[in-house]
N, C-alpha and C positions, 0 to 999 in steps of 0.2 A: 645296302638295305636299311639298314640304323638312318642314315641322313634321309633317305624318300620318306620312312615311318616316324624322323622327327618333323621333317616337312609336314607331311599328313596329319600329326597331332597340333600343329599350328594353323593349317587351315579349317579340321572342326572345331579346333579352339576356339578361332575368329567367327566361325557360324553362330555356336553355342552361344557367346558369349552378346553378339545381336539380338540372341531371343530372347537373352534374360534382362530383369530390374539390375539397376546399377548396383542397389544393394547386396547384389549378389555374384558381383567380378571377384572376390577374391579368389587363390588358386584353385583352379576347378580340379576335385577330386573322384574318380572313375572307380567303381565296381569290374573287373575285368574276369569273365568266365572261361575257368580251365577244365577241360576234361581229364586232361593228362596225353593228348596226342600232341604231333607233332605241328600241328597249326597255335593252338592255344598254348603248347610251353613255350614256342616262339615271341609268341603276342605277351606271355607276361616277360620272359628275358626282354625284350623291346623296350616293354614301358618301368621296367628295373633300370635300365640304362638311361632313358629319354627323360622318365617323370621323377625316379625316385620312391622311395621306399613310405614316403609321406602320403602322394598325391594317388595312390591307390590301392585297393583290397582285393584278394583271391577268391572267389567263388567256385564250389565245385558243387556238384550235384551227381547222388548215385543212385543211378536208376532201378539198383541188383536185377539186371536183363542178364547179368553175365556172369553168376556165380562172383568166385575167385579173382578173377579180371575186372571187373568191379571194383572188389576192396582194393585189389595191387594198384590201381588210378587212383585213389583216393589217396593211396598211404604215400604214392610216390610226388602228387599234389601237395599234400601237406608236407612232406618232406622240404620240399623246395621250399614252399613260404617261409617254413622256419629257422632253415639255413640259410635265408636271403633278409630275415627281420619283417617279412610283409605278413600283412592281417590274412588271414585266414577263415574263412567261413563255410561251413558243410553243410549237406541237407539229407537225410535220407529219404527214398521216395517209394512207395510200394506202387511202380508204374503198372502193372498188368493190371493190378485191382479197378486201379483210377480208370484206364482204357473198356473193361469190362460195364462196371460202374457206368460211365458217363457215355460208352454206345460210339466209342472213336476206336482208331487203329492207335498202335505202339505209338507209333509216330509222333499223332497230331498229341497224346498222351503226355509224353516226354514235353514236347513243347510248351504245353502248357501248364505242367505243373513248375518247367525251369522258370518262364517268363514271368509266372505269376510271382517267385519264391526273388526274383530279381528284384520285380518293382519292389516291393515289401523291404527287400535290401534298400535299394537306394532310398526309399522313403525314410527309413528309419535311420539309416547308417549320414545322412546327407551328402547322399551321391548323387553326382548329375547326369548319371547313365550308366551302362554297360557295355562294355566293349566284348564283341565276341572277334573268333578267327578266324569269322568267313573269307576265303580266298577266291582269286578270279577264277577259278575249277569247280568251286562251288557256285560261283553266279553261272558261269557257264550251265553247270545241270540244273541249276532253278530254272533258269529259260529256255530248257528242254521240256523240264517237265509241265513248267506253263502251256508250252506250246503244244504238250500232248493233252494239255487240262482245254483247251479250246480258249486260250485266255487273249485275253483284248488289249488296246496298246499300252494299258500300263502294264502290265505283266510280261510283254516285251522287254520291255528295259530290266529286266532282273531287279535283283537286289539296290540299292542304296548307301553309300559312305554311309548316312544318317538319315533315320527313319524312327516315327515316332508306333507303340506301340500303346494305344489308352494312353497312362500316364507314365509309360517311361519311354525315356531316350534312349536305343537302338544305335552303339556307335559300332562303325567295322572298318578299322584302319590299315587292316592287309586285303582288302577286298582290289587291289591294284596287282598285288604280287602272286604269280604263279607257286602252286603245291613245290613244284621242283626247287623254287626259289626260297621258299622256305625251307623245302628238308637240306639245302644248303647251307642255310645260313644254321640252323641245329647243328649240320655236320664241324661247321668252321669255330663253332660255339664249342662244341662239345655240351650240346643241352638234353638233357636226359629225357628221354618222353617213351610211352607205352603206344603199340599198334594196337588198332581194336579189331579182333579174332570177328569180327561181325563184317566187315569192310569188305570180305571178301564173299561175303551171303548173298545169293537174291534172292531173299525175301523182302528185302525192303524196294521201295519202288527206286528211289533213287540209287542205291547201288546198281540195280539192273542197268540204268539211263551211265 
């Protein structure tokens, strides 16, 4: 799994680095988003071993949807960064408020105060995106719940390695490897990560799917 996801970091490398001014080939450095499960501890152990403690930053974002379980992703997020020497960055979010407020579900809520709170990262921080830990299980139920939304041929094709979002860049370098594949490679790691007590909910739509 290490040599496919340094393989994969070399070909959005070669993408990225097509779009950009030449002035701006030096080492491309990544914002990488951890929640604290077992996808995104993965993705930062990956890019610790692949990029280095240099070419990337830890983002996490608490939604407090989960009391207690909440803070313990957070604390065990930051744990890692600082035991590993990587940047570290938090946010706190009053998601219900925002969903009430703006007339959306948890959901769409959540997504948008991460993505917003991303770009702002990378704008500021000089990142050339964000890497999340979307897997081929997660494109799988995107292109369920497309197809349950009545969506058209782009929405057939699920998710994207790289997709642009307004002004930031959307990278997803395990979107090739299966959930199992990954709670393996944690397992072979010994990489610390928390279950989220919601996963097993339906109330959200895509748990259900």
């Amino acid at each position: 799994m290490l040599a496919r996801f340094s393989h994969t970091i070399d070909r959005i490398e070669g993408q990225i680095i097509k779009w950009s001014a030449p002035s701006s080939l030096s080492p491309l450095r990544y914002l990488v988003a951890v929640s604290g499960g077992a996808d995104s501890m993965c993705l930062a152990d990956l890019c610790l071993r692949t990029l280095g403690v240099e070419r990337f930053e830890v983002a996490h974002c608490n939604f407090h949807l989960r009391g207690s379980e909440s803070d313990g992703d957070q604390e065990l997020v930051a744990a890692w960064a600082s035991s590993n020497g990587v940047c570290f960055h938090h946010v706190d979010f009053d998601t219900e408020e925002y969903a009430v407020r703006e007339g959306v579900s948890i959901e769409m809520a959540a997504r948008d105060l991460r993505y917003g709170w991303f770009s702002e990262l990378c704008r500021t921080r000089g990142l050339c995106g964000v890497m999340t830990a979307h897997n081929a299980n997660d494109n799988a139920e995107t292109l369920i719940l497309n197809l349950l939304r009545g969506t058209g041929l782009h929405g057939i094709s699920g998710m994207s390695e790289i997709s642009r979002m307004d002004d930031l860049l959307v990278l997803r370098p395990l979107l090739a490897c299966t959930r199992n594949q990954i709670e393996g490679y944690a397992f072979a790691w010994k990489i610390p990560y928390r279950n989220d007590s919601t996963n097993a909910m339906s109330d959200y739509k895509r748990n259900r799917v």
